[in-house]
C-alpha positions as CSV (number, residue, x, y, z in Angstrom):
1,X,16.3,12.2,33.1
2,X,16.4,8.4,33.1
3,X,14.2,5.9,35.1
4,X,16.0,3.0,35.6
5,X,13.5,-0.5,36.0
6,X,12.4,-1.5,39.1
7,X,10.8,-4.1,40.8
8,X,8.4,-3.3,43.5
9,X,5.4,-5.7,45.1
10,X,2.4,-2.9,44.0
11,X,3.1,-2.7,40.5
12,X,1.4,-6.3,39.3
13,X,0.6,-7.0,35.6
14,X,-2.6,-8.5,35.4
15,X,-3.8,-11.3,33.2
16,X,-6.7,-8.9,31.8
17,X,-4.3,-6.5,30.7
18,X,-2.2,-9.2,28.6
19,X,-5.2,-10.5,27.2
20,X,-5.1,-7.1,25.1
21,X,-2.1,-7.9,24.0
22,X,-2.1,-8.6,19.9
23,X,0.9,-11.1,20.5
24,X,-0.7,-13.0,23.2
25,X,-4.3,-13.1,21.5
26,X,-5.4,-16.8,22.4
27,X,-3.3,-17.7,24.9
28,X,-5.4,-19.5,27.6
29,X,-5.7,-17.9,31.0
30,X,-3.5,-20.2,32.9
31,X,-0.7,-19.4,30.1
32,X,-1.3,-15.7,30.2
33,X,-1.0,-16.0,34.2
34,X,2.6,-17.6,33.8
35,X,3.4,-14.7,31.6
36,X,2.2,-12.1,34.4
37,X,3.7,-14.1,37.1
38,X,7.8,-13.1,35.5
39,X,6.8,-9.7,34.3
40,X,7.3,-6.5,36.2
41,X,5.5,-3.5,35.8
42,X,7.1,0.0,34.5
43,X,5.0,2.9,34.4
44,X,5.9,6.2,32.4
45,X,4.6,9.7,32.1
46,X,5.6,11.9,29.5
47,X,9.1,14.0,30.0
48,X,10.6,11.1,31.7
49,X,12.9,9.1,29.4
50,X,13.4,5.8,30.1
51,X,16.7,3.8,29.8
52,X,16.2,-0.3,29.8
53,X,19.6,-2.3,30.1
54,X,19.6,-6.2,29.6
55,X,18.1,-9.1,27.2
56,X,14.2,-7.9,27.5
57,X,10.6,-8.3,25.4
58,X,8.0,-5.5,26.3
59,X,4.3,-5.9,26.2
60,X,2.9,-1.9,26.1
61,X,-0.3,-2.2,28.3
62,X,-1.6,1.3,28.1
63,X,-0.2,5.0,26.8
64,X,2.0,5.8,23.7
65,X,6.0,5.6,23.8
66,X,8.5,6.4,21.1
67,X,11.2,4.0,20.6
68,X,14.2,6.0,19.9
69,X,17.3,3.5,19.5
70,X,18.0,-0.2,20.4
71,X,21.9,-1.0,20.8
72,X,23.5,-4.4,20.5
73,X,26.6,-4.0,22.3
74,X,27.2,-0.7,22.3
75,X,26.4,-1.5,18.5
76,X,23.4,0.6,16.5
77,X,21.3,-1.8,14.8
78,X,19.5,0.9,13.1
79,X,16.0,0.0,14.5
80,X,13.8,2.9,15.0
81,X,10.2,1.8,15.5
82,X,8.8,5.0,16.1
83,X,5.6,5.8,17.5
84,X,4.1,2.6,19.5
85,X,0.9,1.8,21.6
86,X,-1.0,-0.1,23.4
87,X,-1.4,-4.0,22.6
88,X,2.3,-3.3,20.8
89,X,5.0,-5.6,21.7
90,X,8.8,-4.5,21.3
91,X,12.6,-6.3,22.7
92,X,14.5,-9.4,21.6
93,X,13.5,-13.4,22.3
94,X,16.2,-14.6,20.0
95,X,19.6,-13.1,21.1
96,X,21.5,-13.7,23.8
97,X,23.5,-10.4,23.8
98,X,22.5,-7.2,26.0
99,X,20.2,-4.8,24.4
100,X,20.3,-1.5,25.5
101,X,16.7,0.9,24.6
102,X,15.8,4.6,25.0
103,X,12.2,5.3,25.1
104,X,10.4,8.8,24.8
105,X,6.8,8.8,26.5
106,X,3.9,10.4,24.6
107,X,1.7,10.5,27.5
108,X,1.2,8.5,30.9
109,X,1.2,4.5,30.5
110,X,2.8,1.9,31.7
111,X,4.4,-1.7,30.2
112,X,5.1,-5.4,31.2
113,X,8.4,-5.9,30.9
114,X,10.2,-9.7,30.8
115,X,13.6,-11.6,30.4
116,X,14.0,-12.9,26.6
117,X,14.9,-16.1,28.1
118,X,11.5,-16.9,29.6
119,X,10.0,-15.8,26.1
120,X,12.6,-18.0,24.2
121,X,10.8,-20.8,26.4
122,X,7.5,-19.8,26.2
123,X,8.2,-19.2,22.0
124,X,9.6,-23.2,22.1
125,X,7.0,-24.5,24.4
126,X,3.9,-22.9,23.0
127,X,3.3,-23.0,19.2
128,X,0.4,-21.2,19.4
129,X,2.3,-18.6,20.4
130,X,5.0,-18.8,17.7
131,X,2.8,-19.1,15.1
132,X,0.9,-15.7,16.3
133,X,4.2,-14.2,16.0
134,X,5.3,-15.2,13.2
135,X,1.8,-13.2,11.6
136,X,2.4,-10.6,13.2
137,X,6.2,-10.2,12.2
138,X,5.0,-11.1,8.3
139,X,2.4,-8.1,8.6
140,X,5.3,-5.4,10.2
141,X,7.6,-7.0,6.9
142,X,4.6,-6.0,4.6
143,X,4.1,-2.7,5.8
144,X,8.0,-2.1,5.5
145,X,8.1,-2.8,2.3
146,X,4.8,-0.6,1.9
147,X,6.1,2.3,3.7
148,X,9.6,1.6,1.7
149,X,7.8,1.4,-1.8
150,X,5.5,4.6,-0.6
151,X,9.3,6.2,0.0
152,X,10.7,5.2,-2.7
153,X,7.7,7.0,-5.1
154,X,7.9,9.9,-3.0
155,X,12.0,10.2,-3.6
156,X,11.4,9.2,-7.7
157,X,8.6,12.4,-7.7
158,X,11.2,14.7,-6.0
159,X,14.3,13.7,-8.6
160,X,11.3,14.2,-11.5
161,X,10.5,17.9,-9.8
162,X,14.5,18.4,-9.8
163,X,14.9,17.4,-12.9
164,X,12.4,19.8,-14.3
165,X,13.7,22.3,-12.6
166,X,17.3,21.7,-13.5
167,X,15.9,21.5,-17.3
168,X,14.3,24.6,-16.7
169,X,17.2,26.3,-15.5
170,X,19.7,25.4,-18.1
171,X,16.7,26.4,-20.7
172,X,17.0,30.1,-18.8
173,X,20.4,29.8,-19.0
174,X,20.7,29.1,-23.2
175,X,18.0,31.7,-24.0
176,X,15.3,28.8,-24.5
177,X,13.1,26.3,-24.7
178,X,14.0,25.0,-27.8
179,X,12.7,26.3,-31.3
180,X,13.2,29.6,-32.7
181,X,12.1,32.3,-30.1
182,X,9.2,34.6,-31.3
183,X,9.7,38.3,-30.9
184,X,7.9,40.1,-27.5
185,X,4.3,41.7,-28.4
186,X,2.0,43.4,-27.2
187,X,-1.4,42.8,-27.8
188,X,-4.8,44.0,-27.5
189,X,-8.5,42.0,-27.9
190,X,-11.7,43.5,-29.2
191,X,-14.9,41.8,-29.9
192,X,-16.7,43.0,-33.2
193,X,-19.8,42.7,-34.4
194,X,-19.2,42.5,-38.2
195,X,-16.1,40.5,-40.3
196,X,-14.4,43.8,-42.2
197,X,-14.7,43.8,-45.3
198,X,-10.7,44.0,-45.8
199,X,-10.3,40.8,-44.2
200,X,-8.3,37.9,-46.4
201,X,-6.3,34.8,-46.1
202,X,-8.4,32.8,-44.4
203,X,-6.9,29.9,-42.1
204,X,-8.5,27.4,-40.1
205,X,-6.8,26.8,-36.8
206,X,-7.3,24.0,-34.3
207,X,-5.3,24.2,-30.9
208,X,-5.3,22.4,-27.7
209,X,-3.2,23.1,-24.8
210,X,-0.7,20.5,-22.3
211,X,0.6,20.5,-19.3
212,X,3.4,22.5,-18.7
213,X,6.6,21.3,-17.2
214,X,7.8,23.5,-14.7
215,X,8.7,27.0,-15.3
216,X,7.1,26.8,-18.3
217,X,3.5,28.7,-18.2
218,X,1.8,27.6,-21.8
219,X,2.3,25.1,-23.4
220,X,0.2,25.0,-27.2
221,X,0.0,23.0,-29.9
222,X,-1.8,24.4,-33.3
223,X,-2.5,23.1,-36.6
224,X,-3.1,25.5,-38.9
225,X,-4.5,24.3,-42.7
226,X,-4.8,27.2,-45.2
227,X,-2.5,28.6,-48.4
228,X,-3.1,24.6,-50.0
229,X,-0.7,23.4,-47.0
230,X,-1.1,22.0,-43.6
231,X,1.3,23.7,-40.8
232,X,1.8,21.9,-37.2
233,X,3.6,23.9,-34.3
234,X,4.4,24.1,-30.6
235,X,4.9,27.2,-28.7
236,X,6.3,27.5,-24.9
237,X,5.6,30.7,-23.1
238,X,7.8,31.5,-20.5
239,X,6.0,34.6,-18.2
240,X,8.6,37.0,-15.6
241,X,6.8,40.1,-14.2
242,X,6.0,41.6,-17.0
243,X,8.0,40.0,-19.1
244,X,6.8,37.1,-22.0
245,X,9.4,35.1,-24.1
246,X,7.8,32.5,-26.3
247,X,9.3,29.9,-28.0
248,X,7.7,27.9,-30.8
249,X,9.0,24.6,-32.4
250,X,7.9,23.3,-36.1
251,X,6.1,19.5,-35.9
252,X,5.2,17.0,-37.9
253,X,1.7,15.5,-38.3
254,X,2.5,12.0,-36.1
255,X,4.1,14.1,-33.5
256,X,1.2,16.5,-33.4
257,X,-1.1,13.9,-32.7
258,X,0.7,11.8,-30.0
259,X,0.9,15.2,-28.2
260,X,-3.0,16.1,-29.3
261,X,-3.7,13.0,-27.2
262,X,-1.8,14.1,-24.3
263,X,-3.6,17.2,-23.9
264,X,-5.7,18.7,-21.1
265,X,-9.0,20.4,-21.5
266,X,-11.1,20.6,-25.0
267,X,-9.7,21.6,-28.8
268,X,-10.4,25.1,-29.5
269,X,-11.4,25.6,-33.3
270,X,-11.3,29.0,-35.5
271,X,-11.4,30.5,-38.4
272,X,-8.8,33.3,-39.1
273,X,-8.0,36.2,-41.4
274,X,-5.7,38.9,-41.7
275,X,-6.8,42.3,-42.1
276,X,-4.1,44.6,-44.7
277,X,-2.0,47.2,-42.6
278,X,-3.0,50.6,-43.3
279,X,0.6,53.3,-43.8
280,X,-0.6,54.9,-41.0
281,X,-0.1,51.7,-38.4
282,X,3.2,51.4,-39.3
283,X,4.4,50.1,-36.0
284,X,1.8,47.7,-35.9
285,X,3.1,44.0,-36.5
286,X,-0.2,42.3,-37.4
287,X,-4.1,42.3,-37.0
288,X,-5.7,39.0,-37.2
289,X,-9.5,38.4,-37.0
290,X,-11.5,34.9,-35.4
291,X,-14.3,33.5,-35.8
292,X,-14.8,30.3,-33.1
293,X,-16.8,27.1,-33.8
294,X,-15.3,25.2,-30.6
295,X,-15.5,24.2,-28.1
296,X,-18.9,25.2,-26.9
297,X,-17.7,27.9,-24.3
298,X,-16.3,29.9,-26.8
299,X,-19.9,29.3,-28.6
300,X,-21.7,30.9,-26.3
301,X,-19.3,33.3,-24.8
302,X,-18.7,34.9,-28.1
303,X,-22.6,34.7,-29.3
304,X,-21.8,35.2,-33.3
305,X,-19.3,38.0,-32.9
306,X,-15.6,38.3,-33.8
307,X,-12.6,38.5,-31.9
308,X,-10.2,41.2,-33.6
309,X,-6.9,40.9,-32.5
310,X,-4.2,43.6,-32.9
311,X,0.2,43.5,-31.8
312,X,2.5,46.0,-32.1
313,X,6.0,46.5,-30.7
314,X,5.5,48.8,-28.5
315,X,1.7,50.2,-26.5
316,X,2.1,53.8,-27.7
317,X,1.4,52.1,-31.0
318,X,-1.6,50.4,-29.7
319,X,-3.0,52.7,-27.6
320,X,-3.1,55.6,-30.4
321,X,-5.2,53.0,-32.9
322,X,-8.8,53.8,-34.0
323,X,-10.3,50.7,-34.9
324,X,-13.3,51.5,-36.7
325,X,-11.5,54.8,-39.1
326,X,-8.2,52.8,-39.4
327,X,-9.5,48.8,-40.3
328,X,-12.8,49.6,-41.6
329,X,-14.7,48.0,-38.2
330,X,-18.2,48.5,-38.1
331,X,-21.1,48.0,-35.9
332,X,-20.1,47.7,-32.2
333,X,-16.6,47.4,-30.8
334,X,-16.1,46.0,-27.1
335,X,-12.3,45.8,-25.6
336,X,-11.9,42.5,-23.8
337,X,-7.8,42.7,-23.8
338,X,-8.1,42.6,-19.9
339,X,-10.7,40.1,-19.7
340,X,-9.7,36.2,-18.9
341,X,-12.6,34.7,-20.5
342,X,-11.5,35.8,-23.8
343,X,-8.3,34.2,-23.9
344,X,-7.6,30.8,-25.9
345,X,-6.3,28.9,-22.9
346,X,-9.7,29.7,-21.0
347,X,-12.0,29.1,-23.7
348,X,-10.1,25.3,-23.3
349,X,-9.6,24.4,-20.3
């Protein structure tokens, strides 16, 4: 529905209500009055739209309005001012050509509405006035380029996210992260009172964990110092359903510690050993025993025990194992495979 403007003898803008004005702050009384004196007086009410037609400025006096287009002969200039209120000015002073302005109202109000030429006039006769705009016209500029540099980091973190996820995808797509891909396992945790006595190779281990891009749900890096040599690597694990494909890459010492400095939450350091595989576990892949001295969670979570760790191919294999008769485990044994705490990444982070 459009309201056209009209003038009509009750609707009077006061020189109280242009005193509110942000444009018009300092204007003496007798100025303001002059200003009154050639405005008229449009109310709205929201579900109304109004249509204005002609060379105009608008003072909003009281209620909220939505500037939807302003055309320069039949022209778009692209402005779209959005949501304005009260003490908010809006129109031309400076062209000569007919503006035409669609306006949504938010709620009831009402505006002063006057001829650019009497503000050109008022603009040349009054610096006050012109200098008042001219603040107010640098402050909309800054908060342009505000909102535009605000946009323009919100658009550069989308292309980052799309990009990740693009990486991701072609990684799917080639079987990969990168690196060699380690065969699936499954794996069960125990804690142990006692270090068997079959336990050998002993390794140190120190890992730390980053932050994954996405798609990617782990992302570790380990430095491993045993056998007279000093090992650095990077795995990627990749989790679907029930599915776990990990990928791990060989480093060297510089890149290890840019990326040690990257990471999130604290080291995690161990000692390691293997314990031999008995004929009878032939499906078994490896049993590896650990024995934390950080960070301090893992301290106190694992109270002087050990964490014995066991994979196999397949969880028939696992689930017919008897620790204590097969790997000579004494003392008591607690199964923690299902428990959270107990994992590397929690003891970190």
């Amino acid at each position: 529905m459009s309201t056209p403007v009209k003038s009509r003898s009750d609707r009077i803008v006061t020189i109280d209500s242009l005193a509110q004005m942000t444009l018009l702050d300092g204007l003496l009384p007798e100025q303001l009055a002059l200003i009154a004196e050639k405005s008229k007086l449009v109310r709205f009410s929201r579900g109304k739209t109004i249509n204005i037609t002609g060379a105009f400025f608008c003072f909003i006096i009281e209620g909220n309005l939505e500037l939807i287009s302003m055309i320069d002969n039949n022209t778009a200039t692209g402005i779209h001012a959005g949501e304005l209120g009260p003490g908010m000015h809006f129109g031309s002073v400076w062209s000569h050509e007919t503006l035409k302005s669609t306006i949504i109202p938010l709620g009831t109000g009402n505006m002063a509405v006057l001829p650019s030429f009497f503000m050109r006039t008022v603009f040349n006769d009054w610096p006050e006035l012109m200098e008042s705009y001219a603040r107010h016209s640098e402050r909309k500029i800054n908060q342009l380029v505000d909102d535009l540099l605000i946009a323009k980091a919100k658009l550069a973190n989308t292309n980052r996210v799309l990009s990740r996820i693009e990486r991701v995808s072609d990684m799917l797509v080639q079987g990969g992260v990168g690196g060699h891909e380690i065969p699936q396992i499954i794996q069960q945790k125990f804690l142990i009172d006692k270090l068997p006595s079959s336990a050998s190779d002993e390794i140190d281990i120190e890992q730390g964990y980053l932050q994954p891009d996405l798609g990617i749900d782990e992302d570790r890096i380990r430095r491993i110092v045993g056998a007279g040599q000093t090992r650095y690597l990077r795995t990627r694990r990749m989790v679907s359903g029930s599915t776990r494909r990990e990928f791990a890459d060989t480093l060297d010492s510089l890149t290890y510690e840019e990326l040690k400095g990257k990471m999130v939450g604290e080291l995690v350091q161990k000692k390691r050993w293997k314990i031999p595989l008995p004929s009878s576990a032939a499906a078994i892949d490896q049993i590896t025993v650990d024995q934390f001295s950080a960070p301090q969670k893992a301290l106190n979570l694992m109270k002087n025990r050990f964490l014995l760790e066991i994979s196999a191919n397949n969880e028939d294999a696992l689930n017919s194992i008897d620790i204590k008769k097969q790997f000579s485990v004494s003392g008591k044994v607690q199964n923690v495979t299902d428990n959270k705490e107990y994992s590397n990444k929690h003891l970190s982070i």
